[in-house]
PDBQT receptor file of N, H, CA, C and O in Angstrom, charges set to zero:
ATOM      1  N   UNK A   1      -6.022 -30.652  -1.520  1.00  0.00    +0.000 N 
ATOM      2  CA  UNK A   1      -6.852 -29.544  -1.116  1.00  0.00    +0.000 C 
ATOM      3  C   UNK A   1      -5.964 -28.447  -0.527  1.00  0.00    +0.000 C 
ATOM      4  O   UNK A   1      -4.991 -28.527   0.223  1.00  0.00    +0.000 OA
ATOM      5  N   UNK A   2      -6.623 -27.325  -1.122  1.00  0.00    +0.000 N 
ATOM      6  H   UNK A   2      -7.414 -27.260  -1.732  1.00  0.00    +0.000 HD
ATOM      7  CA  UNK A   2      -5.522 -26.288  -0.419  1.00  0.00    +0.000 C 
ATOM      8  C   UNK A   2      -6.531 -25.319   0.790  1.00  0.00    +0.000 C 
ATOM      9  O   UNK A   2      -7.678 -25.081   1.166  1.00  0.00    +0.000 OA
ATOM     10  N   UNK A   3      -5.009 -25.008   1.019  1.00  0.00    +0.000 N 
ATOM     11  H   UNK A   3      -4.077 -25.202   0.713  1.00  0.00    +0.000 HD
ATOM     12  CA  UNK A   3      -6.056 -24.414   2.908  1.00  0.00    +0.000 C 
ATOM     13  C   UNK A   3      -5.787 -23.068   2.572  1.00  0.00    +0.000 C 
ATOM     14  O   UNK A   3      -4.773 -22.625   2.033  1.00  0.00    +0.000 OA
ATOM     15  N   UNK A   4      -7.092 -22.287   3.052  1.00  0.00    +0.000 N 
ATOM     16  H   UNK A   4      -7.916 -22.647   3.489  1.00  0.00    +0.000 HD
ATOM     17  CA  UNK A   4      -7.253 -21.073   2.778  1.00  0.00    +0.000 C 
ATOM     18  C   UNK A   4      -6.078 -20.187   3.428  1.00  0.00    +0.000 C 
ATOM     19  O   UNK A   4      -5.150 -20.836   3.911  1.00  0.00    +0.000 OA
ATOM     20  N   UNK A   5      -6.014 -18.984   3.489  1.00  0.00    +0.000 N 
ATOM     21  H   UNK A   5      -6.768 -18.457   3.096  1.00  0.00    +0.000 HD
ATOM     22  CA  UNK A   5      -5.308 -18.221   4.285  1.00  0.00    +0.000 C 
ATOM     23  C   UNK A   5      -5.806 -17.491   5.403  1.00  0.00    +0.000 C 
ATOM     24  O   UNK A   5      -5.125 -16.751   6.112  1.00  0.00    +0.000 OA
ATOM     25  N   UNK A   6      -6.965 -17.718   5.528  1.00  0.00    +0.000 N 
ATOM     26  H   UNK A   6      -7.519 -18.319   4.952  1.00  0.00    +0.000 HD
ATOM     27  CA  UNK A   6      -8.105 -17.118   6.205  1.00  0.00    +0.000 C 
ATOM     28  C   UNK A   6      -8.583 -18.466   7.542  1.00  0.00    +0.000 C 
ATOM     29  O   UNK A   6      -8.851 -18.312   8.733  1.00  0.00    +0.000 OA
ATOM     30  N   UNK A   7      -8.521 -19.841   6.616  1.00  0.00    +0.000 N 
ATOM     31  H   UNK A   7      -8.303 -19.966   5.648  1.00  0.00    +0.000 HD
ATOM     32  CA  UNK A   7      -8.564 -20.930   7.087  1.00  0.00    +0.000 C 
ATOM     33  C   UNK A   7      -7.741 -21.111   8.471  1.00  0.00    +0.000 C 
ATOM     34  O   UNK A   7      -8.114 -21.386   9.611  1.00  0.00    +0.000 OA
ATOM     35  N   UNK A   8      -5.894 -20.723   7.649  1.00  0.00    +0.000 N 
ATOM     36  H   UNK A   8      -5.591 -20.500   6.723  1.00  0.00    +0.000 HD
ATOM     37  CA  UNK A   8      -4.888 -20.681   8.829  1.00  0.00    +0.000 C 
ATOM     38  C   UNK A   8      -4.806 -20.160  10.123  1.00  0.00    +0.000 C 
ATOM     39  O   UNK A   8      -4.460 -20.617  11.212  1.00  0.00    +0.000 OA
ATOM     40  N   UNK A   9      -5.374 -18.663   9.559  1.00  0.00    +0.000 N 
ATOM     41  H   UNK A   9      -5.655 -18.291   8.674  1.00  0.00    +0.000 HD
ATOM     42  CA  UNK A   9      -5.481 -18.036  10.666  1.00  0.00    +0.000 C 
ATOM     43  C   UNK A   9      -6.602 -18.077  11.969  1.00  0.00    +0.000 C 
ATOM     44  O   UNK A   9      -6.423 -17.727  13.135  1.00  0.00    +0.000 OA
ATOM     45  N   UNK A  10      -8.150 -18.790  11.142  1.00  0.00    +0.000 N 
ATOM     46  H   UNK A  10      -8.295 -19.074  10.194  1.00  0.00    +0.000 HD
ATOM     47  CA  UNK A  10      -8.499 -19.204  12.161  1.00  0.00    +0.000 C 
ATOM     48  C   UNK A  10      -8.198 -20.450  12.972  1.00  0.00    +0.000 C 
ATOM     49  O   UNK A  10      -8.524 -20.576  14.152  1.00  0.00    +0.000 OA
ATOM     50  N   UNK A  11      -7.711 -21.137  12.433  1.00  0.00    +0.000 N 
ATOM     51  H   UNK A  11      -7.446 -21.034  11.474  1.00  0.00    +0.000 HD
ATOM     52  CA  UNK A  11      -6.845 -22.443  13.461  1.00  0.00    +0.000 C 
ATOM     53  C   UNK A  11      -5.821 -21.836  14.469  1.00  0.00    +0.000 C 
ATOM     54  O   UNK A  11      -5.668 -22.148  15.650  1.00  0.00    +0.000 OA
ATOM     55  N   UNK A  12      -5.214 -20.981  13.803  1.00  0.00    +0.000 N 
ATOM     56  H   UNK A  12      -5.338 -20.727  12.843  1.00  0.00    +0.000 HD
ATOM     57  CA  UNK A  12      -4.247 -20.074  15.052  1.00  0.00    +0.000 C 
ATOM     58  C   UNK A  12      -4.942 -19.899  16.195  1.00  0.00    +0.000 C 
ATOM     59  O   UNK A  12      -4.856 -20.387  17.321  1.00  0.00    +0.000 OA
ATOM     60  N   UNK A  13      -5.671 -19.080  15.664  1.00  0.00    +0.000 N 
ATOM     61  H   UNK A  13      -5.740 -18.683  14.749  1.00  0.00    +0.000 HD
ATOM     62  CA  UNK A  13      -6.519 -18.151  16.763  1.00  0.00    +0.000 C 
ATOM     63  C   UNK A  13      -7.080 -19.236  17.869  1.00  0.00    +0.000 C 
ATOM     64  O   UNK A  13      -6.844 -19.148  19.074  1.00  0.00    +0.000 OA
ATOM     65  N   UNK A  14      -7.835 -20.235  17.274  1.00  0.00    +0.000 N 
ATOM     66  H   UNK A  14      -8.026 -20.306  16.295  1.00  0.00    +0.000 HD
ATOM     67  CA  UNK A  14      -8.598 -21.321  18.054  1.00  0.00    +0.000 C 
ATOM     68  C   UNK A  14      -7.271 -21.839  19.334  1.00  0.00    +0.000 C 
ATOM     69  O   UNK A  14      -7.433 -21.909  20.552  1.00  0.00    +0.000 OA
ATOM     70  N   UNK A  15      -5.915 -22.158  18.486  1.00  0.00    +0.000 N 
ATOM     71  H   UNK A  15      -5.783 -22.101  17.496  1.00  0.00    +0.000 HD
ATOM     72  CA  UNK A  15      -4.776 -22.324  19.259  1.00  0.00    +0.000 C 
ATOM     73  C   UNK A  15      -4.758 -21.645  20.353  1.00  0.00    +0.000 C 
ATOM     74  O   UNK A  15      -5.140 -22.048  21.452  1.00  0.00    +0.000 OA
ATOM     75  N   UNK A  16      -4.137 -20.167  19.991  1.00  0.00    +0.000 N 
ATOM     76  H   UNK A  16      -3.826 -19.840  19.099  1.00  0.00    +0.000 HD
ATOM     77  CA  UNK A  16      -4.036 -18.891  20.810  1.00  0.00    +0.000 C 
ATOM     78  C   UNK A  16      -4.896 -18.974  22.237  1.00  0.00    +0.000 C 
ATOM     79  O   UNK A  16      -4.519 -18.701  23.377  1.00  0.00    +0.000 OA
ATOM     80  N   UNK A  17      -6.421 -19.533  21.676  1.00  0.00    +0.000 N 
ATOM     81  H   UNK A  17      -6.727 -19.754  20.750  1.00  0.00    +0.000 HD
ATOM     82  CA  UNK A  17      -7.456 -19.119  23.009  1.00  0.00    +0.000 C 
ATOM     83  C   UNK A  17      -7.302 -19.924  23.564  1.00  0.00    +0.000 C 
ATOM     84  O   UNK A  17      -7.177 -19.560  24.733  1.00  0.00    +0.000 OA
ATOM     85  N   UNK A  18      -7.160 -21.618  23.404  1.00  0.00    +0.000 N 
ATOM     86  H   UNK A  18      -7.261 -21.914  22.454  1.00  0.00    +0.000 HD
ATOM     87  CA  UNK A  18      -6.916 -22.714  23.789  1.00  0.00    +0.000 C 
ATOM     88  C   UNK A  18      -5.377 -22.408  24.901  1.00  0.00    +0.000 C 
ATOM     89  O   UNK A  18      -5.512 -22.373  26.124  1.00  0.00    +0.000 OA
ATOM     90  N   UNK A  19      -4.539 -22.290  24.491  1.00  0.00    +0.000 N 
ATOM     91  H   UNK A  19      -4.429 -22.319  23.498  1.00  0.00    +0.000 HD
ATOM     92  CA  UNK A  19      -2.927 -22.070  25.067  1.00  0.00    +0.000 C 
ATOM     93  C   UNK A  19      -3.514 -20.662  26.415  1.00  0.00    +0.000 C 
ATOM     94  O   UNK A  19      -3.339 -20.830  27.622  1.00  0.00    +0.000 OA
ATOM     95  N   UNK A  20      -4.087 -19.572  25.903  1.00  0.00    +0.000 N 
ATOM     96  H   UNK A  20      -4.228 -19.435  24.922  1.00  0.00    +0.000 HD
ATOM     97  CA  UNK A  20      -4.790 -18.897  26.843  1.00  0.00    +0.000 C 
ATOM     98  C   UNK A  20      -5.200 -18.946  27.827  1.00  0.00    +0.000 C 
ATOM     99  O   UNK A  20      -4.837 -18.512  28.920  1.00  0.00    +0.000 OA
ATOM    100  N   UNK A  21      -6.606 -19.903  27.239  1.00  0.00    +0.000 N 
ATOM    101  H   UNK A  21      -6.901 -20.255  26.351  1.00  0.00    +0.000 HD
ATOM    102  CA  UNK A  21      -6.961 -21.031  28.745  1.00  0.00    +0.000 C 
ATOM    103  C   UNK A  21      -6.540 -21.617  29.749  1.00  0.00    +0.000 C 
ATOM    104  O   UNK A  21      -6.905 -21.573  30.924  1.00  0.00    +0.000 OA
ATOM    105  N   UNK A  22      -5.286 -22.501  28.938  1.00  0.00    +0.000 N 
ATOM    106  H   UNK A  22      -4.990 -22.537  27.984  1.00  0.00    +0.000 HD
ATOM    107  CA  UNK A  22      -4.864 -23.217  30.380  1.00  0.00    +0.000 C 
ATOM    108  C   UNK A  22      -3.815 -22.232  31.096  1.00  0.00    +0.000 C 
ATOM    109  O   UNK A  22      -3.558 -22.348  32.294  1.00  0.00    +0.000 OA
ATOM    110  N   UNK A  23      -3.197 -21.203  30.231  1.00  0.00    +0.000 N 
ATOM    111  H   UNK A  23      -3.405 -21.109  29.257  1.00  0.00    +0.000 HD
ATOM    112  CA  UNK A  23      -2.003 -20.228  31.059  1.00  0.00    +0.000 C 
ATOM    113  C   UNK A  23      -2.852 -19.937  32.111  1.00  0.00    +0.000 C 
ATOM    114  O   UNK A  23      -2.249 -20.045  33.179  1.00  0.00    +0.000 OA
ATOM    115  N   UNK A  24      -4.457 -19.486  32.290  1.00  0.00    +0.000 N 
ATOM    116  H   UNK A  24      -4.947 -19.399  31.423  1.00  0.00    +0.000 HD
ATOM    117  CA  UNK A  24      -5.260 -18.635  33.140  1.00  0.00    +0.000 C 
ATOM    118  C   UNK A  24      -5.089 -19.496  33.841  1.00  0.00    +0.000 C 
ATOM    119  O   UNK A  24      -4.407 -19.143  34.803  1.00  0.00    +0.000 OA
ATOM    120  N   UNK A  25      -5.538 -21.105  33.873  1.00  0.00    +0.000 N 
ATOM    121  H   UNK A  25      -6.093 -21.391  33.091  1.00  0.00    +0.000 HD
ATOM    122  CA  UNK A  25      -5.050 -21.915  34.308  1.00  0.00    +0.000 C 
ATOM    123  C   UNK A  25      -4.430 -22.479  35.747  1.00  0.00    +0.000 C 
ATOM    124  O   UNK A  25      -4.607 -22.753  36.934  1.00  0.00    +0.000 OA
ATOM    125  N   UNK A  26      -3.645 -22.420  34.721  1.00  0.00    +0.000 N 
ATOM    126  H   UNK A  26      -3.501 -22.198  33.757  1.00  0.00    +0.000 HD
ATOM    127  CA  UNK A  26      -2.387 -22.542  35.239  1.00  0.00    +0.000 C 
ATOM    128  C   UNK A  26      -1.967 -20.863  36.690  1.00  0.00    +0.000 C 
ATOM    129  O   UNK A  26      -1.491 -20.953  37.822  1.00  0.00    +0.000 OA
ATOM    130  N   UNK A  27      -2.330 -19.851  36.068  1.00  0.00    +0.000 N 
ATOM    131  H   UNK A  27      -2.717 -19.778  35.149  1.00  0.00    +0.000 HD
ATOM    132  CA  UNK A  27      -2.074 -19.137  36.996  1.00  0.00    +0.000 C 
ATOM    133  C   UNK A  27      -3.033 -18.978  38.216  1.00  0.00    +0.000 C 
ATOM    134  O   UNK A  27      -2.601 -18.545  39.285  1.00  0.00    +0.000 OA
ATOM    135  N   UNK A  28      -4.135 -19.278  38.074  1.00  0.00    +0.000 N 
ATOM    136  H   UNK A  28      -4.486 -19.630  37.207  1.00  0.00    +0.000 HD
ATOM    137  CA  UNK A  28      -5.314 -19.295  39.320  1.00  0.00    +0.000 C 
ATOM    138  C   UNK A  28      -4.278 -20.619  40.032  1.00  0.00    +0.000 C 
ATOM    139  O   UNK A  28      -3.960 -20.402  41.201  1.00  0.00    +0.000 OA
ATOM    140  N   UNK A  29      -3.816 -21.772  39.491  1.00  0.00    +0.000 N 
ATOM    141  H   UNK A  29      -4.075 -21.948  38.541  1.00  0.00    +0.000 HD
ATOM    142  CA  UNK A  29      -3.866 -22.997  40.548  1.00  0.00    +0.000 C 
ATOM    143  C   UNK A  29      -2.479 -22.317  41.449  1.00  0.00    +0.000 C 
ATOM    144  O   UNK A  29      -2.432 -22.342  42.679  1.00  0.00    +0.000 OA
ATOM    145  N   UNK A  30      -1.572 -21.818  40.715  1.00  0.00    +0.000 N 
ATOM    146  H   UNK A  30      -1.611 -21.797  39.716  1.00  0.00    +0.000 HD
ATOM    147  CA  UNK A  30      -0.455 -20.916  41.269  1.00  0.00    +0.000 C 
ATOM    148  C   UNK A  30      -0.737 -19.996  42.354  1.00  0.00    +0.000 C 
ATOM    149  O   UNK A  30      -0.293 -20.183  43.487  1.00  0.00    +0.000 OA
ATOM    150  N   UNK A  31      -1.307 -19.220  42.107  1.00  0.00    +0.000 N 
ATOM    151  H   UNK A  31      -1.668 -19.067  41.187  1.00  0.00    +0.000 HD
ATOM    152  CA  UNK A  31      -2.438 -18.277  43.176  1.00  0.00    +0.000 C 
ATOM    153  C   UNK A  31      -2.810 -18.999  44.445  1.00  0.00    +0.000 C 
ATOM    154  O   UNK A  31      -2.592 -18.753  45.632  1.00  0.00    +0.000 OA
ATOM    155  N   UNK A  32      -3.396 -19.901  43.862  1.00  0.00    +0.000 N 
ATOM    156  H   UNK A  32      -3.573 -20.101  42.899  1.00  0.00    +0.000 HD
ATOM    157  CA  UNK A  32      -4.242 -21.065  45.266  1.00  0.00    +0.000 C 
ATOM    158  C   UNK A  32      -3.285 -21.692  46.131  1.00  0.00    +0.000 C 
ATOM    159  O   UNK A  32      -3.667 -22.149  47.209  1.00  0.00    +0.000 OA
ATOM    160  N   UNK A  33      -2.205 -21.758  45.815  1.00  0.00    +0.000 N 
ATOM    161  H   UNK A  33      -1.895 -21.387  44.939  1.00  0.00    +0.000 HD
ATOM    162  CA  UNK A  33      -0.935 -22.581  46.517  1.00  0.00    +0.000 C 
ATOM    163  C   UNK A  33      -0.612 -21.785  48.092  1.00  0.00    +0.000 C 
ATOM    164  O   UNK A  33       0.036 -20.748  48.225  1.00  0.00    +0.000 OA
ATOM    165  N   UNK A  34      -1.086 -22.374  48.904  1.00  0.00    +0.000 N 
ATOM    166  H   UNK A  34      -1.612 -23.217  48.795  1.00  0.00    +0.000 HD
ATOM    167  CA  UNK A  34      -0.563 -21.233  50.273  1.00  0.00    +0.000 C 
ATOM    168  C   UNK A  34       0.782 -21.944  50.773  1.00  0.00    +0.000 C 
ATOM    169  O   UNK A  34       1.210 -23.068  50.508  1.00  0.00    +0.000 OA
ATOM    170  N   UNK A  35       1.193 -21.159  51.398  1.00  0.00    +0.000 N 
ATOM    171  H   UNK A  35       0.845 -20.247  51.613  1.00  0.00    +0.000 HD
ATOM    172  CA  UNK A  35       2.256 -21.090  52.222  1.00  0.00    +0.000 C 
ATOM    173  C   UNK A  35       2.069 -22.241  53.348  1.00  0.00    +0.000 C 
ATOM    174  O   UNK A  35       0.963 -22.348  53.876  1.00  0.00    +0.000 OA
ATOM    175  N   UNK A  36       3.479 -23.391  53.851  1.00  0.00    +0.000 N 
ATOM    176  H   UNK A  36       4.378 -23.304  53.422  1.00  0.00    +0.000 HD
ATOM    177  CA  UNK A  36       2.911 -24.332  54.578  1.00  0.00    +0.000 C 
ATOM    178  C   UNK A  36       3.668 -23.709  55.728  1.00  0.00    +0.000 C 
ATOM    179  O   UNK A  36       4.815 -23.262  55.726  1.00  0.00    +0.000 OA
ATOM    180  N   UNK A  37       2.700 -23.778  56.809  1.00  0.00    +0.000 N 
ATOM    181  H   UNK A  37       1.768 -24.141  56.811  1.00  0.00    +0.000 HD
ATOM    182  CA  UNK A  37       3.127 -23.244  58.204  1.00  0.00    +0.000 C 
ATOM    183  C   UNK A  37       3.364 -21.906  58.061  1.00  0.00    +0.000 C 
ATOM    184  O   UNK A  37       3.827 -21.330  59.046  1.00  0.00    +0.000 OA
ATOM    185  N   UNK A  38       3.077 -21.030  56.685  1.00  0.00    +0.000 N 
ATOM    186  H   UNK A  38       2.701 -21.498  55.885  1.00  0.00    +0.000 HD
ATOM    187  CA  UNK A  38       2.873 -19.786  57.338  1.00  0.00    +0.000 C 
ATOM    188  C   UNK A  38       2.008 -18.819  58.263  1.00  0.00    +0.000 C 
ATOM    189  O   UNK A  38       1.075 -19.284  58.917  1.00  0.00    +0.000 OA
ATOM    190  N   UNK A  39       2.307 -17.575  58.302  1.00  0.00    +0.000 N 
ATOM    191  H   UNK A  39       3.065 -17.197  57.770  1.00  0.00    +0.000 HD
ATOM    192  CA  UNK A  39       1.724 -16.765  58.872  1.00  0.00    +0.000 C 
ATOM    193  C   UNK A  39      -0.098 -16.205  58.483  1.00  0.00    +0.000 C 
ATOM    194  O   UNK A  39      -0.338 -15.830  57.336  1.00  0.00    +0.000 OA
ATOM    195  N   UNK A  40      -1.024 -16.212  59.352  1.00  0.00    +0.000 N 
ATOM    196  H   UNK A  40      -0.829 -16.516  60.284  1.00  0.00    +0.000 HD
ATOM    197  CA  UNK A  40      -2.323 -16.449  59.554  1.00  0.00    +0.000 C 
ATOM    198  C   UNK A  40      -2.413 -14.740  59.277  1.00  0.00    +0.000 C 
ATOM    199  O   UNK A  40      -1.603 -13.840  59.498  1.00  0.00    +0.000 OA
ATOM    200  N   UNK A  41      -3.789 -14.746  58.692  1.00  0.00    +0.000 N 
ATOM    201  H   UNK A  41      -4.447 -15.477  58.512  1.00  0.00    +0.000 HD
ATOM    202  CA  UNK A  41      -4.100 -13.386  58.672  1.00  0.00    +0.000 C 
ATOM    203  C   UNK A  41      -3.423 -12.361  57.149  1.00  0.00    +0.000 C 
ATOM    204  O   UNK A  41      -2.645 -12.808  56.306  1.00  0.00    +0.000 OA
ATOM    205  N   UNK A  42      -3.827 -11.382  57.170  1.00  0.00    +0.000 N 
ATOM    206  H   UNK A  42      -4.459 -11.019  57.854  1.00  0.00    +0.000 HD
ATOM    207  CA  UNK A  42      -3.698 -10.476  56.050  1.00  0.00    +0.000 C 
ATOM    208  C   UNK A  42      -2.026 -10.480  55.779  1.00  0.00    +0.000 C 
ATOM    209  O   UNK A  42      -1.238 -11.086  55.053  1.00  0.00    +0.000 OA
ATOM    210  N   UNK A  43      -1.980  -9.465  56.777  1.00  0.00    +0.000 N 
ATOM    211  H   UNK A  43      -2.620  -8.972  57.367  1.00  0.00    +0.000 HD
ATOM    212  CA  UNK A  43      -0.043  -8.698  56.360  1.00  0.00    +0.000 C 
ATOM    213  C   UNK A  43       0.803  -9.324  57.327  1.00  0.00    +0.000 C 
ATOM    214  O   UNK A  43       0.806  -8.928  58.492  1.00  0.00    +0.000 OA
ATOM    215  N   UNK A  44       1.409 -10.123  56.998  1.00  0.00    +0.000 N 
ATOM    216  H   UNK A  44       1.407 -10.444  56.051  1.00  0.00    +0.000 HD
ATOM    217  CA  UNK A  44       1.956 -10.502  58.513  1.00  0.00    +0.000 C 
ATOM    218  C   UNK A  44       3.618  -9.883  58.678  1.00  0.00    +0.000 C 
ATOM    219  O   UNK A  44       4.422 -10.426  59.436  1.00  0.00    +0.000 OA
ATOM    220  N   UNK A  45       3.928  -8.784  57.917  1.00  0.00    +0.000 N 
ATOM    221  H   UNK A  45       3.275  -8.343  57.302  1.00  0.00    +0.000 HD
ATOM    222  CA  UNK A  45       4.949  -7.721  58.076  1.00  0.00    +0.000 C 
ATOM    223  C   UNK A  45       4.341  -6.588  59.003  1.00  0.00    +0.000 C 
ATOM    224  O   UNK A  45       3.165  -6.248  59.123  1.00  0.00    +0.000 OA
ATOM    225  N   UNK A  46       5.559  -6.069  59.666  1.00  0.00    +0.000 N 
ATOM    226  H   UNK A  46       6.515  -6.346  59.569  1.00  0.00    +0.000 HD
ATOM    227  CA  UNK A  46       4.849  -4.979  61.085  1.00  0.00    +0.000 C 
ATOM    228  C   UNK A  46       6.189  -4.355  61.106  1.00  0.00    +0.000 C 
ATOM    229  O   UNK A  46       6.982  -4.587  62.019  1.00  0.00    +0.000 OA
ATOM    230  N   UNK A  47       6.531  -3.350  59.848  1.00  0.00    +0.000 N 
ATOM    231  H   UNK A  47       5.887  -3.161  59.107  1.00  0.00    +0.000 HD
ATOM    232  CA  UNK A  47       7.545  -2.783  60.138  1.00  0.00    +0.000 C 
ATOM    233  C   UNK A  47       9.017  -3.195  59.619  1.00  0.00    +0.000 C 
ATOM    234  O   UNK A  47      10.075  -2.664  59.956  1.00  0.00    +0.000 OA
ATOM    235  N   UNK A  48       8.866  -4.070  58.884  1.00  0.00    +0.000 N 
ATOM    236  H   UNK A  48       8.006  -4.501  58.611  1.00  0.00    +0.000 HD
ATOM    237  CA  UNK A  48       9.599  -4.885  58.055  1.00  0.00    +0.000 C 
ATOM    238  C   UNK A  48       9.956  -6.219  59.261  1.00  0.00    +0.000 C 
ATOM    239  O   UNK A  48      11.139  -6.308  59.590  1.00  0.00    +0.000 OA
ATOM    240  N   UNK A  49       9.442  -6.736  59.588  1.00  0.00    +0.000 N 
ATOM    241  H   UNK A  49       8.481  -6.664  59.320  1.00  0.00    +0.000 HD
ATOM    242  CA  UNK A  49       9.889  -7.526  60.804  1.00  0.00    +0.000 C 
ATOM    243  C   UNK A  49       8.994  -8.358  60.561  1.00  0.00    +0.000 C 
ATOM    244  O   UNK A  49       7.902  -7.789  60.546  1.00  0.00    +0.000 OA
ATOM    245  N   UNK A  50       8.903  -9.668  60.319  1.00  0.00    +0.000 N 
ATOM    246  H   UNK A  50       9.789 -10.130  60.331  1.00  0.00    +0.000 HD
ATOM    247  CA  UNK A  50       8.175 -10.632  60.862  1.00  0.00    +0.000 C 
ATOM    248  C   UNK A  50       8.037 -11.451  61.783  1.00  0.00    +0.000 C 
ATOM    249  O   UNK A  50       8.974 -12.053  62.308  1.00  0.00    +0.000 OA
ATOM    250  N   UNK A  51       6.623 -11.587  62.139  1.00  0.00    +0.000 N 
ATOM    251  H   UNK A  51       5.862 -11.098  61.713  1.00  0.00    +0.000 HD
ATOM    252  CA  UNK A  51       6.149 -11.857  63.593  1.00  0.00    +0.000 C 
ATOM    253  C   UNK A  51       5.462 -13.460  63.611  1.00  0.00    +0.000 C 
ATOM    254  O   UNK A  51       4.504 -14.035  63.094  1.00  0.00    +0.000 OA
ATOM    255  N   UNK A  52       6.301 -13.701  64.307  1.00  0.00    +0.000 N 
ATOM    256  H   UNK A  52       7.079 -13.234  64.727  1.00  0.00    +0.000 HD
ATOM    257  CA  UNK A  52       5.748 -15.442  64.492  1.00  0.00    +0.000 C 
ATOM    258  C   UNK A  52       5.495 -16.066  65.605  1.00  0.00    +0.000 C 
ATOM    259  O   UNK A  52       6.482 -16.605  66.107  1.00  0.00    +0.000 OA
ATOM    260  N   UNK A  53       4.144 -16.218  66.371  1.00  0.00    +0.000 N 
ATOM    261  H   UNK A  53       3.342 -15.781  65.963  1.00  0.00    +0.000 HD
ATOM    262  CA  UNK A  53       3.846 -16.951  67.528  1.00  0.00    +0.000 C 
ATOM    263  C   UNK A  53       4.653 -15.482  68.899  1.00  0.00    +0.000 C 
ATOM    264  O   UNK A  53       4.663 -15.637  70.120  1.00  0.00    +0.000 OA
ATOM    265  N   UNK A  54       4.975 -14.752  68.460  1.00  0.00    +0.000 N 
ATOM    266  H   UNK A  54       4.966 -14.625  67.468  1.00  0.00    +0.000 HD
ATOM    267  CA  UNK A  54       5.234 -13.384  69.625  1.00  0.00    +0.000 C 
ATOM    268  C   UNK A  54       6.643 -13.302  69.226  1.00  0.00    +0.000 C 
ATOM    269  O   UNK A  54       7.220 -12.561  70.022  1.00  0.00    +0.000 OA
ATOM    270  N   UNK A  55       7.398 -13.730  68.373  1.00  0.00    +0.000 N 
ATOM    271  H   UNK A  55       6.929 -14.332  67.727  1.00  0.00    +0.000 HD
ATOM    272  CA  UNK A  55       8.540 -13.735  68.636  1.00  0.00    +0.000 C 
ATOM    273  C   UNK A  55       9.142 -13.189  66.712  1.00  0.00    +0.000 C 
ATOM    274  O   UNK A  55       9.000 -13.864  65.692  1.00  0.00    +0.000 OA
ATOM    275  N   UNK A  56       9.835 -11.686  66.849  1.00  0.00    +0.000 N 
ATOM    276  H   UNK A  56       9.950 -11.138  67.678  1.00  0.00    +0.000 HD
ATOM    277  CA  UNK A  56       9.586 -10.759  65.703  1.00  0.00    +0.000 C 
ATOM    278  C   UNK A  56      11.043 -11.037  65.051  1.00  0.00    +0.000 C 
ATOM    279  O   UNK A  56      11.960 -10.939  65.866  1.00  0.00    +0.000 OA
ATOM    280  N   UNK A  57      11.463 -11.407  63.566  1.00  0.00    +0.000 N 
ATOM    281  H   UNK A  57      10.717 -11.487  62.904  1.00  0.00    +0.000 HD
ATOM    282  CA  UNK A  57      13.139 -11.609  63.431  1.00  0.00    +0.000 C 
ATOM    283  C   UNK A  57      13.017 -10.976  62.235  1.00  0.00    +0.000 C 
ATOM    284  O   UNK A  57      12.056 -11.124  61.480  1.00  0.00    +0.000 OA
ATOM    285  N   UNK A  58      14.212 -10.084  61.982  1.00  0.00    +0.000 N 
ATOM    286  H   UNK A  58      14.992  -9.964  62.596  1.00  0.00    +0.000 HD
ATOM    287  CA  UNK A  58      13.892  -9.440  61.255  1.00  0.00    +0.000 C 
ATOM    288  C   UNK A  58      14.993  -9.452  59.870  1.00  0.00    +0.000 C 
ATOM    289  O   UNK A  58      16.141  -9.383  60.308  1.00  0.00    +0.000 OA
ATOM    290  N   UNK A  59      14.979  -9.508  58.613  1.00  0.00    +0.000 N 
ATOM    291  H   UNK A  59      14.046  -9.565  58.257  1.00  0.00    +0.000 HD
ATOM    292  CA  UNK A  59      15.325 -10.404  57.267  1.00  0.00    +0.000 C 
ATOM    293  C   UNK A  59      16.348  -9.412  57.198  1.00  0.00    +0.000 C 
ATOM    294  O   UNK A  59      17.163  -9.429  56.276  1.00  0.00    +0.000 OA
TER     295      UNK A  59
C-alpha cells in the first residue's frame, strides 16, 4: 500500500502538535519551579542590591 503525500503530511502535523504539547509542557512546569530560600514578594532588587532579612549585598 502506498501512502499518500497528503497522508504524510498529516502524520507530521499530528507529530508537530503532539511535540508542541509537551514543549508547553514542559515550559509551564519550568515556570512553576521557585527559588529555594529565596526572596518573598514581587522585586526583591532595590537599586541593584539585594536585600535579605535587612541585610543589602550587592553582586
Amino acid at each position: 500500500m502506498k501512502i499518500s503525500k497528503s497522508d504524510r503530511i498529516k502524520a507530521a502535523a499530528i507529530r508537530a502538535l503532539e511535540e508542541a504539547k509537551d514543549r508547553k509542557i514542559d515550559v509551564k512546569k519550568a515556570n512553576q519551579e521557585l527559588e529555594l530560600g529565596g526572596p518573598k514578594g514581587l522585586e526583591p532588587t532595590r537599586y541593584g542590591d539585594w536585600e535579605r532579612k535587612g541585610i543589602a549585598s550587592d553582586f
